[in-house]
C-alpha positions as a Markdown table, in Angstrom:
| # | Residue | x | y | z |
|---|---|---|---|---|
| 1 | Unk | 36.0 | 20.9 | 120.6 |
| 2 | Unk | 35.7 | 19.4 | 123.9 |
| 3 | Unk | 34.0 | 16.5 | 124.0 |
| 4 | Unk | 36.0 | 13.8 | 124.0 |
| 5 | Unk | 37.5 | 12.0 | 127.2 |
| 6 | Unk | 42.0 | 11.1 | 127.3 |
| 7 | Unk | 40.9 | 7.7 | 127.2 |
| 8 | Unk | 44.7 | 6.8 | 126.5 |
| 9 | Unk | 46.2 | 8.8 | 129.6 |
| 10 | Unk | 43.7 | 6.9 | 132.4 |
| 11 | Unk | 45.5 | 3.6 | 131.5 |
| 12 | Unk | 48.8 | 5.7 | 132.9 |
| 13 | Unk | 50.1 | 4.6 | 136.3 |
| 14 | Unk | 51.2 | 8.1 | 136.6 |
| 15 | Unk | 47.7 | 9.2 | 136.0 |
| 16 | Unk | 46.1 | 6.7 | 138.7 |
| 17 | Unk | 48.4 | 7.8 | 141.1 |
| 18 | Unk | 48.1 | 11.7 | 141.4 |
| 19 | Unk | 44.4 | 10.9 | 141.6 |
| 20 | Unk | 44.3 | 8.4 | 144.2 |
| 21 | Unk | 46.9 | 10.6 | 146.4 |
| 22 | Unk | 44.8 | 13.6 | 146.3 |
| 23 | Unk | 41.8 | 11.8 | 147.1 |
| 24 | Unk | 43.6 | 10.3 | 149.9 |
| 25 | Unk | 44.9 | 13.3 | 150.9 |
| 26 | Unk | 41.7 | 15.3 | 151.1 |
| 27 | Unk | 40.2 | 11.8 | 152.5 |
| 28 | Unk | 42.7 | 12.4 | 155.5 |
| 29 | Unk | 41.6 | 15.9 | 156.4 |
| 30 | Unk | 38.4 | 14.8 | 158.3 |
| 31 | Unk | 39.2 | 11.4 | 159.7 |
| 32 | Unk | 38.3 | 12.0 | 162.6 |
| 33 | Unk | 35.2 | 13.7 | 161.6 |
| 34 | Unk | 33.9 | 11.1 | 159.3 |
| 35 | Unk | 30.7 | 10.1 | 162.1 |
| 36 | Unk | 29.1 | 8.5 | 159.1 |
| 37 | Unk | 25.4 | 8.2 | 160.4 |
| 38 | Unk | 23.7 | 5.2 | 160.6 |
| 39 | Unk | 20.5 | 5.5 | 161.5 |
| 40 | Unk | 18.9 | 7.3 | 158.3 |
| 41 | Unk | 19.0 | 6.9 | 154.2 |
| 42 | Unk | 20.9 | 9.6 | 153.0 |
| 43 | Unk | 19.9 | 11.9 | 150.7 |
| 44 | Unk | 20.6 | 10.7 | 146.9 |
| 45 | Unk | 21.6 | 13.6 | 144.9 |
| 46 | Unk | 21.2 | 12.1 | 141.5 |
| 47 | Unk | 23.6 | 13.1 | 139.1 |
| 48 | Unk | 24.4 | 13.4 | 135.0 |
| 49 | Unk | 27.2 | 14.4 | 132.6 |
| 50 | Unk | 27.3 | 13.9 | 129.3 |
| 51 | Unk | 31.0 | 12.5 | 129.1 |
| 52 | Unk | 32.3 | 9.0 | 129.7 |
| 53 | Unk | 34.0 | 8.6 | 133.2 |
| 54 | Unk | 37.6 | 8.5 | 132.4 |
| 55 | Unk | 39.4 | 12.4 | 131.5 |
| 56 | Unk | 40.7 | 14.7 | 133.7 |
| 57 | Unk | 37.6 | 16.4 | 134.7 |
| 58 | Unk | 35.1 | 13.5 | 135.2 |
| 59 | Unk | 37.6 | 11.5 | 137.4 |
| 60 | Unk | 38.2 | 14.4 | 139.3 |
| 61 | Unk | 34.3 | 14.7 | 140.0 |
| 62 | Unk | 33.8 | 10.9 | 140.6 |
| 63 | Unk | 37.3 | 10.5 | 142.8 |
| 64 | Unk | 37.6 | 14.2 | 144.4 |
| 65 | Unk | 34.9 | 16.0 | 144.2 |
| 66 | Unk | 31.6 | 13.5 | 145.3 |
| 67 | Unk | 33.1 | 12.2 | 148.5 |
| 68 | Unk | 34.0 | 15.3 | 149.3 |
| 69 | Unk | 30.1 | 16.1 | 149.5 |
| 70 | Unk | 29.5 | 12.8 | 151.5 |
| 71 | Unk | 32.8 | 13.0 | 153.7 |
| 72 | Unk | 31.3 | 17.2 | 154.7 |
| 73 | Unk | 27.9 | 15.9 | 155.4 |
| 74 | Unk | 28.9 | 13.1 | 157.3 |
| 75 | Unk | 26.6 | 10.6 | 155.3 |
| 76 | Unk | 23.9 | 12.8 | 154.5 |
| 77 | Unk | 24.2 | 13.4 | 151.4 |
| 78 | Unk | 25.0 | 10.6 | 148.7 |
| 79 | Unk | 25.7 | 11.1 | 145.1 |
| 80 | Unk | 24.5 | 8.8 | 142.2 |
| 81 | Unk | 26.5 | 9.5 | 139.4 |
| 82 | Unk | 25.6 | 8.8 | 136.1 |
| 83 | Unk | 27.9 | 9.4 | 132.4 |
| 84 | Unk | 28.0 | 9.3 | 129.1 |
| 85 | Unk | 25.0 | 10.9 | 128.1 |
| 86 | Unk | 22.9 | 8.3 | 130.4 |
| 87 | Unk | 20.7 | 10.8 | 132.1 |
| 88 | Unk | 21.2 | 13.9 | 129.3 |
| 89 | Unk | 23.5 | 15.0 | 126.4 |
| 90 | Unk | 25.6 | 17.8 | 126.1 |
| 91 | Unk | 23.2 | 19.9 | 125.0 |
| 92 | Unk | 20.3 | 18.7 | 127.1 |
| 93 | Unk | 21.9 | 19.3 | 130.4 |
| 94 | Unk | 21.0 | 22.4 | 131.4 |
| 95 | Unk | 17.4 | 21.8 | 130.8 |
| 96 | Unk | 17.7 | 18.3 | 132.3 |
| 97 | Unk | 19.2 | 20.0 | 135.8 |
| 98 | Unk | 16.6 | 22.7 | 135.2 |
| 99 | Unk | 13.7 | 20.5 | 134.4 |
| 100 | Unk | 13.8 | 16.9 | 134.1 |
| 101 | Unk | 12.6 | 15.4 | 137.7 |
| 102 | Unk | 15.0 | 12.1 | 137.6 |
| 103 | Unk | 18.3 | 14.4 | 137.4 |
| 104 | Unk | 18.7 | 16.9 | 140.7 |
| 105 | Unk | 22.4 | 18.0 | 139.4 |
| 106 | Unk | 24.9 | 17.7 | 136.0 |
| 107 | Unk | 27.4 | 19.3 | 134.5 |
| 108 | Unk | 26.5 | 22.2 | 132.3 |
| 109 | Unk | 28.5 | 23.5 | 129.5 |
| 110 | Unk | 27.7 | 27.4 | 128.5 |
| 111 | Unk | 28.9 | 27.4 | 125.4 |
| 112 | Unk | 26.8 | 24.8 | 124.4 |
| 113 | Unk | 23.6 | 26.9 | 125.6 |
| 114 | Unk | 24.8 | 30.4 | 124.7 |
| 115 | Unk | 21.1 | 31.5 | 124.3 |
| 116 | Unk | 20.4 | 30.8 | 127.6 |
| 117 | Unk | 23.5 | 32.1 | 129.6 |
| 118 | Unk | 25.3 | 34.4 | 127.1 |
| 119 | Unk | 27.4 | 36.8 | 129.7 |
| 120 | Unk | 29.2 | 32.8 | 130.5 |
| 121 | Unk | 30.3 | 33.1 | 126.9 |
| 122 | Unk | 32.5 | 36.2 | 127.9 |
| 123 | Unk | 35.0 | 33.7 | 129.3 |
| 124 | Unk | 36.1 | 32.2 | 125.7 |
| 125 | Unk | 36.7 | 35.9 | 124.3 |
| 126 | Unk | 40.2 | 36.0 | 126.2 |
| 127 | Unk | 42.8 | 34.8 | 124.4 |
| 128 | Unk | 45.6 | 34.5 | 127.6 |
| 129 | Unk | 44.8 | 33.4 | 130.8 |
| 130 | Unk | 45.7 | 32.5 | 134.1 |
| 131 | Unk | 47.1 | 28.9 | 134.9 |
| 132 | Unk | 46.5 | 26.3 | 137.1 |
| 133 | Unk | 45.6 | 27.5 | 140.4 |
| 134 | Unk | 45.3 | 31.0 | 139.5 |
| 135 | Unk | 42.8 | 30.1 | 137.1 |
| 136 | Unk | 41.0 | 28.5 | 139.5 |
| 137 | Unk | 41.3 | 31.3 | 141.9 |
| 138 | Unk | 40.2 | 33.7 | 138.5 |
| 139 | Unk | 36.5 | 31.6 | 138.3 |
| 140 | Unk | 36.3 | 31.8 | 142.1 |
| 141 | Unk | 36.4 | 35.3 | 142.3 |
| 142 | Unk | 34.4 | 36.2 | 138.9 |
| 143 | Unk | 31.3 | 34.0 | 140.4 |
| 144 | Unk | 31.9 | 35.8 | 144.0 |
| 145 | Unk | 32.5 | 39.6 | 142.3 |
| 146 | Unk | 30.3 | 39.4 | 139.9 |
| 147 | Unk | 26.7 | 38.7 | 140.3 |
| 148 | Unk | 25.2 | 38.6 | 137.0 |
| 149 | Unk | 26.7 | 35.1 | 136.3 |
| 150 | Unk | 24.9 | 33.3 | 139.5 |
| 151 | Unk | 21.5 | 35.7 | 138.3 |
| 152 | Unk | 22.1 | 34.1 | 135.0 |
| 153 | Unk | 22.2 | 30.8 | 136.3 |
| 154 | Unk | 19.2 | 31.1 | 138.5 |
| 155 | Unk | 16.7 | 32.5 | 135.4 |
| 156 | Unk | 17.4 | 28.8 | 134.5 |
| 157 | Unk | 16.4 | 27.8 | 137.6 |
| 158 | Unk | 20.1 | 26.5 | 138.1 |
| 159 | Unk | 22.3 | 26.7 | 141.1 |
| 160 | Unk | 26.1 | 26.4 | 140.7 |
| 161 | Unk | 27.9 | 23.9 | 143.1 |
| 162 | Unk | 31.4 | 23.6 | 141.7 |
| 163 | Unk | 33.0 | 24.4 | 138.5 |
| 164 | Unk | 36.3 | 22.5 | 136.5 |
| 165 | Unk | 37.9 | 24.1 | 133.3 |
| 166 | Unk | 39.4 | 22.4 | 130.3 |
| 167 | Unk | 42.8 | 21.9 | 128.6 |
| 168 | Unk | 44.2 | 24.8 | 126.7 |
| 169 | Unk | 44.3 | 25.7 | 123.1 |
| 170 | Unk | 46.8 | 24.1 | 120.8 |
| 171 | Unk | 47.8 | 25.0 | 117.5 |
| 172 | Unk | 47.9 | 21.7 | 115.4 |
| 173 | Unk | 49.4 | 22.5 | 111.8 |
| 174 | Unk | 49.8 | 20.1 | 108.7 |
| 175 | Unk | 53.0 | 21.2 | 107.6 |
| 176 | Unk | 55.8 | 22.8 | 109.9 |
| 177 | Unk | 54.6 | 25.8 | 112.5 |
| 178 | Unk | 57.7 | 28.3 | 113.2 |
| 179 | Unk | 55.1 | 30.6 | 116.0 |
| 180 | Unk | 52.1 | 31.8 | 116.0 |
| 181 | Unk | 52.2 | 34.1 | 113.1 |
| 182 | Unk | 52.5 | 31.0 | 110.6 |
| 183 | Unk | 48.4 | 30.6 | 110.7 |
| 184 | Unk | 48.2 | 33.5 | 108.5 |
| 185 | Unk | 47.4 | 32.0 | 105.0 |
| 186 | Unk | 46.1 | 28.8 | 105.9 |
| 187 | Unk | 42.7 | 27.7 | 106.6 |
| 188 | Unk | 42.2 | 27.0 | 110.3 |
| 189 | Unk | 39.2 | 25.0 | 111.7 |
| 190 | Unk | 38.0 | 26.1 | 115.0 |
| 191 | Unk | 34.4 | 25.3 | 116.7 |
| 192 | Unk | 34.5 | 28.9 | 119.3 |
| 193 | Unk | 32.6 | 31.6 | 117.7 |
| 194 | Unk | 35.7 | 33.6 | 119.1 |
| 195 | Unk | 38.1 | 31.4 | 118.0 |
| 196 | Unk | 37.7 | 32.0 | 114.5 |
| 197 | Unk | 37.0 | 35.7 | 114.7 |
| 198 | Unk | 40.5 | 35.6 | 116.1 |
| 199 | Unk | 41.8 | 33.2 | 112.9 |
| 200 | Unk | 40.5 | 35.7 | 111.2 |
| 201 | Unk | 42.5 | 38.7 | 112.5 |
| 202 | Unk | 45.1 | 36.8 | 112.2 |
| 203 | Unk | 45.2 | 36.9 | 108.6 |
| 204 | Unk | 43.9 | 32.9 | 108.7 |
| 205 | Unk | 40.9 | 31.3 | 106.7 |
| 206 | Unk | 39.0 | 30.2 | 109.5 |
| 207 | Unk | 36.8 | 27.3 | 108.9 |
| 208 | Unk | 33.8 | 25.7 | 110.4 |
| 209 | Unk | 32.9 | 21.8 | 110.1 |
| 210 | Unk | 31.4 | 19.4 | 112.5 |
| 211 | Unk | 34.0 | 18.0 | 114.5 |
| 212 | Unk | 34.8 | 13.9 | 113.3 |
| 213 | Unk | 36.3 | 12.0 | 111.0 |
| 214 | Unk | 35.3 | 14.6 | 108.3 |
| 215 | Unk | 38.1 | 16.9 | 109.8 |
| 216 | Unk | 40.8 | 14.3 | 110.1 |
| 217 | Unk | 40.0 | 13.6 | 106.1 |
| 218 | Unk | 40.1 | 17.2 | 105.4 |
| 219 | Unk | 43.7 | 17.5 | 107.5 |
| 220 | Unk | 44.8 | 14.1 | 105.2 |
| 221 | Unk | 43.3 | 15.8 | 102.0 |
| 222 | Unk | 45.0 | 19.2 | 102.4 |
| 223 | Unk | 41.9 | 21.0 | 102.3 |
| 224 | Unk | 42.4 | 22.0 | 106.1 |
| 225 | Unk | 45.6 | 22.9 | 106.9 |
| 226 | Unk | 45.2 | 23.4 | 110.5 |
| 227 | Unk | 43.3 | 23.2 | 113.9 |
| 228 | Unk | 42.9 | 25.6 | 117.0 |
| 229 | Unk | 40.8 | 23.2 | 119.4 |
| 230 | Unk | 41.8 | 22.2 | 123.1 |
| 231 | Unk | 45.3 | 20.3 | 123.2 |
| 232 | Unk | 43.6 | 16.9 | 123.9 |
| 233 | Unk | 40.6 | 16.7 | 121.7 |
| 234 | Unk | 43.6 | 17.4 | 118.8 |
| 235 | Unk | 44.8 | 14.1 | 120.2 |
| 236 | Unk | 42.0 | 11.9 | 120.6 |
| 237 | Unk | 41.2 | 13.2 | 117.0 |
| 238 | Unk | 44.7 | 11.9 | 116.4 |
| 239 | Unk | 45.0 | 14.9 | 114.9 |
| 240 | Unk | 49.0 | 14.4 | 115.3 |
| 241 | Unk | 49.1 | 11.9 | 112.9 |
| 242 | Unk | 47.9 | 14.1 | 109.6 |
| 243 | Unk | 49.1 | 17.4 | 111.7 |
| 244 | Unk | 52.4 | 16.9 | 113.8 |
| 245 | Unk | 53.6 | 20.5 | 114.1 |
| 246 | Unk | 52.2 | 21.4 | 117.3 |
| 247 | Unk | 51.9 | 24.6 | 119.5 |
| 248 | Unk | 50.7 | 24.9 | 122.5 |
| 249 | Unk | 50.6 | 26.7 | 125.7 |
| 250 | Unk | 49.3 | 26.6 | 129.2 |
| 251 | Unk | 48.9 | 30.3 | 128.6 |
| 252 | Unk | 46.8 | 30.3 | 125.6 |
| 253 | Unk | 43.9 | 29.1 | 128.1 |
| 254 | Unk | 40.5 | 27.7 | 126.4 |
| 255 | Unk | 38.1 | 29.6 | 129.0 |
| 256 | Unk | 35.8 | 26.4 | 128.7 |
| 257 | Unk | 33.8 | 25.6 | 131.7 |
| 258 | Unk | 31.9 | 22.6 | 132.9 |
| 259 | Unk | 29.4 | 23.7 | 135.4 |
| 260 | Unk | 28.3 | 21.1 | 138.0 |
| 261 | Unk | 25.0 | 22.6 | 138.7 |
| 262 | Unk | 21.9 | 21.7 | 140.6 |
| 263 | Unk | 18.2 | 22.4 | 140.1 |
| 264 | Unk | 17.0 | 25.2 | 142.4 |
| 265 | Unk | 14.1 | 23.3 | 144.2 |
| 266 | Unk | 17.0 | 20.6 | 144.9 |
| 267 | Unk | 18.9 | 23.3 | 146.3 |
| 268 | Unk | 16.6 | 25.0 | 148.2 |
| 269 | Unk | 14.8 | 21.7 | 149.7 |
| 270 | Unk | 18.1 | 20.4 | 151.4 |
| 271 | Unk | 19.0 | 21.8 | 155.0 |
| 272 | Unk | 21.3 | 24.3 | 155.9 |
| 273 | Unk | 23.9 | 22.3 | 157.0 |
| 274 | Unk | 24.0 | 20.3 | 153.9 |
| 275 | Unk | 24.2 | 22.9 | 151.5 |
| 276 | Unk | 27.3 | 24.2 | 154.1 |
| 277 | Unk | 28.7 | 20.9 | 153.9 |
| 278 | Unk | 28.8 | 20.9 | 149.8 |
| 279 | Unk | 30.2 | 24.4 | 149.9 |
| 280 | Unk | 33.4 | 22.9 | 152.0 |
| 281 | Unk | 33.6 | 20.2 | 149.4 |
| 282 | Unk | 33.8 | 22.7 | 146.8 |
| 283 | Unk | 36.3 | 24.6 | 148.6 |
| 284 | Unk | 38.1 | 21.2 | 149.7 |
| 285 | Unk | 38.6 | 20.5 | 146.2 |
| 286 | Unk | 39.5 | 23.9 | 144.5 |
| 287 | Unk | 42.8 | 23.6 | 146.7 |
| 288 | Unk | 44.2 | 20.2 | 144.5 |
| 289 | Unk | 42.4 | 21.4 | 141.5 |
| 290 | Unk | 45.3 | 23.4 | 140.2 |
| 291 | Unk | 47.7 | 20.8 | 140.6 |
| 292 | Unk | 45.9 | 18.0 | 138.9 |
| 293 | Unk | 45.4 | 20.4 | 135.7 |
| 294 | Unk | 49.4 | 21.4 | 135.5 |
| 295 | Unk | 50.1 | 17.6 | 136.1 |
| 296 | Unk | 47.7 | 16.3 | 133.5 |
| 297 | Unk | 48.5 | 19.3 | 131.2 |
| 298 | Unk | 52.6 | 17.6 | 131.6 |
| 299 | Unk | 51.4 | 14.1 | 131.1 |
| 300 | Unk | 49.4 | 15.7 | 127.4 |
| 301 | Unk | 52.2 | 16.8 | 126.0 |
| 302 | Unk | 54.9 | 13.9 | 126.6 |
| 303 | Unk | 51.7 | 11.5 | 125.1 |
| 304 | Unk | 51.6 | 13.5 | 121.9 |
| 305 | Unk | 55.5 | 13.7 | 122.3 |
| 306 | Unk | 55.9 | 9.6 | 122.3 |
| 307 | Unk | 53.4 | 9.5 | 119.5 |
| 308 | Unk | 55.7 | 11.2 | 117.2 |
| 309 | Unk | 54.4 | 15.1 | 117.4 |
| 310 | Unk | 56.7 | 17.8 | 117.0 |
| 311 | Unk | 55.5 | 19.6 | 119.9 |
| 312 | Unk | 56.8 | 23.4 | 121.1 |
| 313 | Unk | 55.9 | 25.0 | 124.0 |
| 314 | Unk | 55.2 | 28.8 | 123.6 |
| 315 | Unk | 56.8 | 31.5 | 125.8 |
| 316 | Unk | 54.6 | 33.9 | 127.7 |
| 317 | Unk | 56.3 | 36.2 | 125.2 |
| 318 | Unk | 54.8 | 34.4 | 122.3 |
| 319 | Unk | 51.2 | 34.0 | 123.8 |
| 320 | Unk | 50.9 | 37.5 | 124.1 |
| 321 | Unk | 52.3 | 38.0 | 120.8 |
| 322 | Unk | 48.8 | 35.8 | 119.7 |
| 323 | Unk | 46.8 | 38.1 | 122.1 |
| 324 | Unk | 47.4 | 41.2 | 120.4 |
| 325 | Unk | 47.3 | 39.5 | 116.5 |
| 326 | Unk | 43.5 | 38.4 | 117.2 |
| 327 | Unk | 42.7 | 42.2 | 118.4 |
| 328 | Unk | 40.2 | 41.0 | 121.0 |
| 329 | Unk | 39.1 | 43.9 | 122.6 |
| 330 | Unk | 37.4 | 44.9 | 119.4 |
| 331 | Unk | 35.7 | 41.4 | 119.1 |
| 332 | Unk | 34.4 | 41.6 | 122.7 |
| 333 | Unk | 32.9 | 45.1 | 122.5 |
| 334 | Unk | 31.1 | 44.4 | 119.1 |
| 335 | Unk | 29.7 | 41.4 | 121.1 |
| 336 | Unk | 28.9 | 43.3 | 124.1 |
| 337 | Unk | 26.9 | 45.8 | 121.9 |
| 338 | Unk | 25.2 | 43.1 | 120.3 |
| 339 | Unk | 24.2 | 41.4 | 123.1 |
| 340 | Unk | 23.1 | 45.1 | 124.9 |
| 341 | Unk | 20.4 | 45.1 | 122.0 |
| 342 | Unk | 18.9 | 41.4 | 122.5 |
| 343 | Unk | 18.3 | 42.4 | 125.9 |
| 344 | Unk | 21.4 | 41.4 | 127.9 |
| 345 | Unk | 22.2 | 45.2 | 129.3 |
| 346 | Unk | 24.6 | 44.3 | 131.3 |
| 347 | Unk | 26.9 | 42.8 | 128.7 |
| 348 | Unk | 29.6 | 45.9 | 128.6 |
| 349 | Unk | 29.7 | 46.5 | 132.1 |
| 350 | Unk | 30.2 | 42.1 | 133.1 |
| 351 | Unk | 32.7 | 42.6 | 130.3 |
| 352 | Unk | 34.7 | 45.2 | 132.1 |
| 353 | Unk | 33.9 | 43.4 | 135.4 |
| 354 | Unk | 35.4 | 40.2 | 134.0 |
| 355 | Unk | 38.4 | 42.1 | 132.3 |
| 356 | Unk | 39.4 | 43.6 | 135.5 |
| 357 | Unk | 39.6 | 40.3 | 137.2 |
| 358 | Unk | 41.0 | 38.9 | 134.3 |
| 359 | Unk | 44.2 | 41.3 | 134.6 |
| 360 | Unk | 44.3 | 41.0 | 138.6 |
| 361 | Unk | 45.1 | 37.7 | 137.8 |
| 362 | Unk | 47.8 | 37.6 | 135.2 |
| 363 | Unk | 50.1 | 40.1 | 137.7 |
């Protein structure tokens, strides 16, 4: 699950800092081209996301990534930012960027509209991935490579400005976790349609229930005796509490991406030299984005540490040991040839597409 915000980690110094300095830093690069203009409105991009300003990502959008977009057009362009569901929930976004006249761009989650972009689903099926800013670099180059996702994206009359990722996938087990092989047995709760196929391989129970308090009873209860979700919704869950034995690794990557995407008569309205100018505060941002996720990933783990978890760190060695117990590939081509007879025939070759990228990156 990945809707909920570190509310604990923004009160951190630490935290404040590494986001201030990198919007400094970026701030710095165009000093001297920062001509704000003064003689007309700026253009008011108006903006929605459907989580509280506060975690990693939205912080990053508010602090990095929107005065980027006013620092590269020199004033032109202003964005009104809006959270919390204010504007659109989770699963109302990408209609709302698509449809909805008061919202011209928000974040979009594919997961949480798989009928409407289901090649973006691809991205969940891999258990390993790239870190930090090769992941970053990974995205980059799928959405550059590989045109069915923007063609995708643009049947929901949707163009996509920037892109962040989430946390990676922890193990969080009610009694003690000696490596990944330990699930097998036990009944694991997991939201990701791929998530639990993998449980599954793994000789685990996998288990689906609405993510709440329901699944912290069931932890307490015994009747769950584990959860594979992103490393900080197990903590604002306070999961830890009822399931201390922790795994986790930067490798075992959760594929989940927030789109920041903007309706296409938006896009196509604004002049050339704005949409230039929000293409450089994309790129402007990509280059910090890597660092903030390995620095915020650090900070995760020493919170769960100091609130009593017994937290491991997997080797490479061990992640890949998970790839190959959740037989993947065979998931992904059954999906593929499912998909191929709703329509999507495309699905095997984007797989391979994505695959090949996929590996360029891990080397």
């Amino acid at each position: 699950m990945t809707k909920s915000p570190i509310h604990s980690k923004l009160q951190q110094p630490y935290r404040r800092t590494l986001f201030k300095a990198v919007a400094a830093l970026m701030s710095m690069t165009l000093v001297s081209g920062l001509a704000i203009a003064q003689t007309a409105s700026p253009t008011v991009l108006r903006f929605s996301d459907h989580e509280p300003l506060g975690g990693m990502r939205t912080r990053f959008l508010k602090e990095v990534f929107f005065p980027a977009i006013e620092q590269e057009s020199k004033g032109r362009l202003k964005v009104e930012d809006h959270w919390n569901g204010e504007l659109a929930g989770p699963y109302e976004a990408l209609g709302s960027a698509g449809k909805l006249p008061t919202v011209d761009m928000a974040t979009v989650v594919p997961e949480y509209t798989a009928k409407e972009l289901p090649l973006h689903q691809l991205f969940k099926s891999f258990p390993v991935g790239p870190t930090g800013d090769k992941q970053v670099q990974f995205f980059r180059r799928v959405y550059q490579e590989v045109p069915a996702f923007n063609d995708e994206l643009a049947k929901n009359d949707l163009v996509s400005l920037y892109f962040g990722t989430g946390y990676p996938v922890a193990f969080y087990s009610t009694t003690p976790i000696a490596d990944v092989k330990d699930v097998a047995g036990n009944k694991w709760r997991s939201a990701s349609f791929w998530h639990l196929d993998f449980l599954r391989n793994a000789g685990a129970t996998p288990v689906t229930m609405h993510w709440g308090p329901e699944v912290a009873a069931a932890l307490k209860n015994k009747t769950l005796d584990g959860l594979m979700v992103n490393v900080d919704s197990g903590y604002m869950l306070k999961a830890h509490e009822m399931a201390p034995n922790v795994l986790v690794s930067k490798d075992l990557w959760l594929g989940h991406l927030y789109l920041v995407a903007m309706k296409k008569s938006v896009w196509e309205g604004l002049a050339v030299e704005d949409k230039d100018a929000i293409r450089r505060a994309a790129e402007r941002s990509y280059r910090t984005l890597g660092r903030v996720m390995d620095e915020s990933f650090n900070t995760q783990i020493d919170d769960l540490q100091k609130a009593g978890a017994k937290v491991r760190t997997l080797s490479l060695a061990e992640a890949q040991t998970w790839q190959t117990m959740t037989q993947y590939r065979q998931i992904q081509d059954a999906w593929a040839a499912k998909q191929q007879t709703q329509g999507v025939g495309n699905a095997t070759a984007v797989l391979q597409q994505v695959s090949t990228i996929l590996e360029a990156s891990l080397r």
